[in-house]
C-alpha positions as CSV (number, residue, x, y, z in Angstrom):
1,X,47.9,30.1,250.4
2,X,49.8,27.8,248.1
3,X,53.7,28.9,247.2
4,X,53.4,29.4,243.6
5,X,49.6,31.5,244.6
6,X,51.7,33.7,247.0
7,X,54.5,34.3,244.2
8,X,51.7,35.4,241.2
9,X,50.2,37.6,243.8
10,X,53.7,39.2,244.7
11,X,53.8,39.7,240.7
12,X,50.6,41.3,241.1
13,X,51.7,43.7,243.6
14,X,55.1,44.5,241.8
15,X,52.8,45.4,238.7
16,X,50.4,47.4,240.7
17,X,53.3,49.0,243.0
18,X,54.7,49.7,238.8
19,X,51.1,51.4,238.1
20,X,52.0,53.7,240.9
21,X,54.6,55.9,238.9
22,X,51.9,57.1,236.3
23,X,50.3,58.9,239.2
24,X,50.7,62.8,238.4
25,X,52.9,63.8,241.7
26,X,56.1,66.2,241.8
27,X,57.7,63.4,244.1
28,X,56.9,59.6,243.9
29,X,55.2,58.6,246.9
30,X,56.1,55.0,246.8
31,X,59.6,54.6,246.3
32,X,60.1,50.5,247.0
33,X,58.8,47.4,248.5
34,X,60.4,44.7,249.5
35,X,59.2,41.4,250.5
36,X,60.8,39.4,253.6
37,X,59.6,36.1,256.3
38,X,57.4,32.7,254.7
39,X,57.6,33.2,250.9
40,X,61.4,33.9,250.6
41,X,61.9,30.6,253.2
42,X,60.3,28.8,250.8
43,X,57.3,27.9,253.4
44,X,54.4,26.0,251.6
45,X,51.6,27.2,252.6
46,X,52.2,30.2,252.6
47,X,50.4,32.0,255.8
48,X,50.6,35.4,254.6
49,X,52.7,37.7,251.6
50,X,55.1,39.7,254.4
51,X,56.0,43.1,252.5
52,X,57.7,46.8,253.6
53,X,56.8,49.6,251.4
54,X,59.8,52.5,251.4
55,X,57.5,55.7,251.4
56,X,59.0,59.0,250.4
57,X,58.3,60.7,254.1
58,X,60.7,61.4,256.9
59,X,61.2,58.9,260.1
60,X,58.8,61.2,261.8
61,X,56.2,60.5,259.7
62,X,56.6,56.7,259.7
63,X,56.1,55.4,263.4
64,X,56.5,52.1,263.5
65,X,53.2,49.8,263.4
66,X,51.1,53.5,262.0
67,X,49.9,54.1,258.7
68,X,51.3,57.4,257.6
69,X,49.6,60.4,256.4
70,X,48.6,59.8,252.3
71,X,48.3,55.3,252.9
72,X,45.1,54.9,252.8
73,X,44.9,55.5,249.1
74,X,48.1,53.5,248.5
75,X,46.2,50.5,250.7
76,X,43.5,50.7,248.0
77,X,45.2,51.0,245.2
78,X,47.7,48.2,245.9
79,X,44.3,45.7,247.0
80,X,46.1,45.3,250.5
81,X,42.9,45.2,252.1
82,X,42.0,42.1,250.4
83,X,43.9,39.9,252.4
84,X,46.7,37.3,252.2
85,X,49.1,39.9,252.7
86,X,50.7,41.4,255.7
87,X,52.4,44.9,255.5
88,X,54.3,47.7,257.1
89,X,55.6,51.0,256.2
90,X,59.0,52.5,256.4
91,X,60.7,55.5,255.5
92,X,63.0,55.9,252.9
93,X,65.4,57.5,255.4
94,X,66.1,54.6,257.6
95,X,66.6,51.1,257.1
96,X,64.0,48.6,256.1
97,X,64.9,46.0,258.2
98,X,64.1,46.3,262.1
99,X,63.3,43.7,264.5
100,X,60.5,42.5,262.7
101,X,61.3,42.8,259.3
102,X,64.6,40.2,258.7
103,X,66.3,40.5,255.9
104,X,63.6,41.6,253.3
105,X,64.4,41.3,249.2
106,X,63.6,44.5,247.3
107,X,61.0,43.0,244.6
108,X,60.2,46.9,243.2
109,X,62.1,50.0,242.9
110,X,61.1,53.1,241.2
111,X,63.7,51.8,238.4
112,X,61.1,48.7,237.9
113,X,59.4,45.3,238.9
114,X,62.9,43.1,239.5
115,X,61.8,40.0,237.6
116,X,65.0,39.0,239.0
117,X,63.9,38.5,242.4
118,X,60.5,36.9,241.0
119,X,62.1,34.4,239.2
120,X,64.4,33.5,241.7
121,X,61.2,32.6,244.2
122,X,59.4,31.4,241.2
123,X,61.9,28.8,240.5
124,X,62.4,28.9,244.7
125,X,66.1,29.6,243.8
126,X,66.4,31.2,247.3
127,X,70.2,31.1,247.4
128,X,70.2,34.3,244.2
129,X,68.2,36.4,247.1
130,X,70.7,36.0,249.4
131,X,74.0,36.1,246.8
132,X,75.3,38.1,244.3
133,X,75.8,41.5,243.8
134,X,72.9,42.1,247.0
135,X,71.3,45.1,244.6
136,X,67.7,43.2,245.7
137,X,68.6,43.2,248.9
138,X,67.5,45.7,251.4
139,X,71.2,47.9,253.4
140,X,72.7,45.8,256.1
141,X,71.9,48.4,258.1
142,X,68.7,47.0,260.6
143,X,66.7,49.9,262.7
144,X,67.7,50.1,266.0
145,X,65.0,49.6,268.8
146,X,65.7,52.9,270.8
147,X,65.4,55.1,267.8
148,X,62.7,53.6,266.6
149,X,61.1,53.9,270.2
150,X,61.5,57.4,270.7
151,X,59.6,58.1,267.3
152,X,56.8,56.1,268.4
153,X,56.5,57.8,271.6
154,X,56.5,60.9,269.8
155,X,54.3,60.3,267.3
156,X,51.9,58.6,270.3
157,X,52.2,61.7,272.1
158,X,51.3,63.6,269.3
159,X,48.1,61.4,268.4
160,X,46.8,61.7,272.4
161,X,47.5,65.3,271.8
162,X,45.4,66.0,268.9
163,X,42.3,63.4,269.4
164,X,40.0,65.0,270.5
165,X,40.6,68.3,268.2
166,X,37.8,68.7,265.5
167,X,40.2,69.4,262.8
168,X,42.7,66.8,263.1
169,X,40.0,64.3,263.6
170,X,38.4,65.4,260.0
171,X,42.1,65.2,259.0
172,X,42.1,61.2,260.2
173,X,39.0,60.3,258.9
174,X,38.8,58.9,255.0
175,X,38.8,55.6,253.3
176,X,37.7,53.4,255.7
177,X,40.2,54.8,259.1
178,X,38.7,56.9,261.7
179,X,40.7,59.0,264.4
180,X,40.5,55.4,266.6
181,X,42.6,53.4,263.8
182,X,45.1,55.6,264.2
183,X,45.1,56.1,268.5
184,X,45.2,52.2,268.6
185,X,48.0,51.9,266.2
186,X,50.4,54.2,267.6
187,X,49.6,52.6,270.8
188,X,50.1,49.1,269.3
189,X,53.3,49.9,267.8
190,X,55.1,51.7,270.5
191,X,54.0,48.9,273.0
192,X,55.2,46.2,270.7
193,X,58.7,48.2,270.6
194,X,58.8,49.0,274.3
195,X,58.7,44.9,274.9
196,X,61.4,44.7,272.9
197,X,65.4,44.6,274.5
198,X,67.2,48.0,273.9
199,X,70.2,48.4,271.5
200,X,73.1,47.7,273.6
């Protein structure tokens, strides 16, 4: 898609990440997103909208490359189905950055859309994402690729342990994701993190 396309529809995802709040819930599920890759290069087109989402789970809950327990409704709501954009989950207990996700721009916080941030790539002022005070940027911090490994194992164990029991499979099944979406995901994201080099 065209820059100034992929920027209205990041606006349109800050809005809709804002809609989130109103949602009756002791603890806000969504807590930030941040986008990251293409559109804050300034690439034209744009091949995809590359986005985190900070959910309030623990690491456990948030192997890499899986959709976490509650998503699927969050997928919906946010449109992320639609296409154009390309997303992962990460707990609000680790960094956002990892070895996929470089040095991602918070565009939404549970203080508020940062019109900030969407000015800056609407103008492609790339150079405020990058300077200043660095409150829209994600912790310096980046996820280490053994830690990040041993969850997915664990939470790949955990998904070969369960899948063929009745209960967990009613569990995984909803909204368009059966018990196979999430086998093949925990697969897929522990392999991708296995290929990686260790942390030295």
């Amino acid at each position: 898609m065209r820059y100034g396309r992929a920027v209205e529809r990041l606006r349109m995802l800050a809005e809709a990440c804002e809609q989130t709040r109103r949602l009756p819930a002791e603890e806000p599920f969504l807590r930030e997103a941040y986008v990251f890759g293409g559109l804050v290069e300034g690439a034209d087109p744009v091949d995809e909208i590359e986005v985190a989402f900070v959910l309030n789970l623990p690491p456990e809950e948030v192997a890499w490359g899986t959709h976490p327990p509650g998503t699927a409704w969050l997928v919906d709501f946010l449109r992320l189905d639609q296409g154009g954009v390309a997303y992962w989950w990460r707990s609000f207990r680790e960094p956002v950055a990892n070895h996929r996700i470089h040095e991602p721009v918070r565009f939404w916080s549970l203080d508020g859309v940062d019109e900030g941030v969407l000015e800056a790539l609407r103008g492609r002022r790339f150079g405020e994402l990058r300077g200043g005070d660095g409150e829209a940027r994600a912790e310096e911090r980046v996820a280490g690729v053994a830690e990040e490994l041993e969850a997915a194992l664990e939470h790949l164990r955990a998904v070969h342990g369960a899948y063929w029991d009745r209960r967990w499979r009613r569990e995984h099944r909803g909204l368009r994701r059966y018990p196979e979406h999430h086998l093949w995901e925990a697969v897929r994201g522990y392999l991708e993190l296995l290929d990686l080099p260790r942390d030295e």
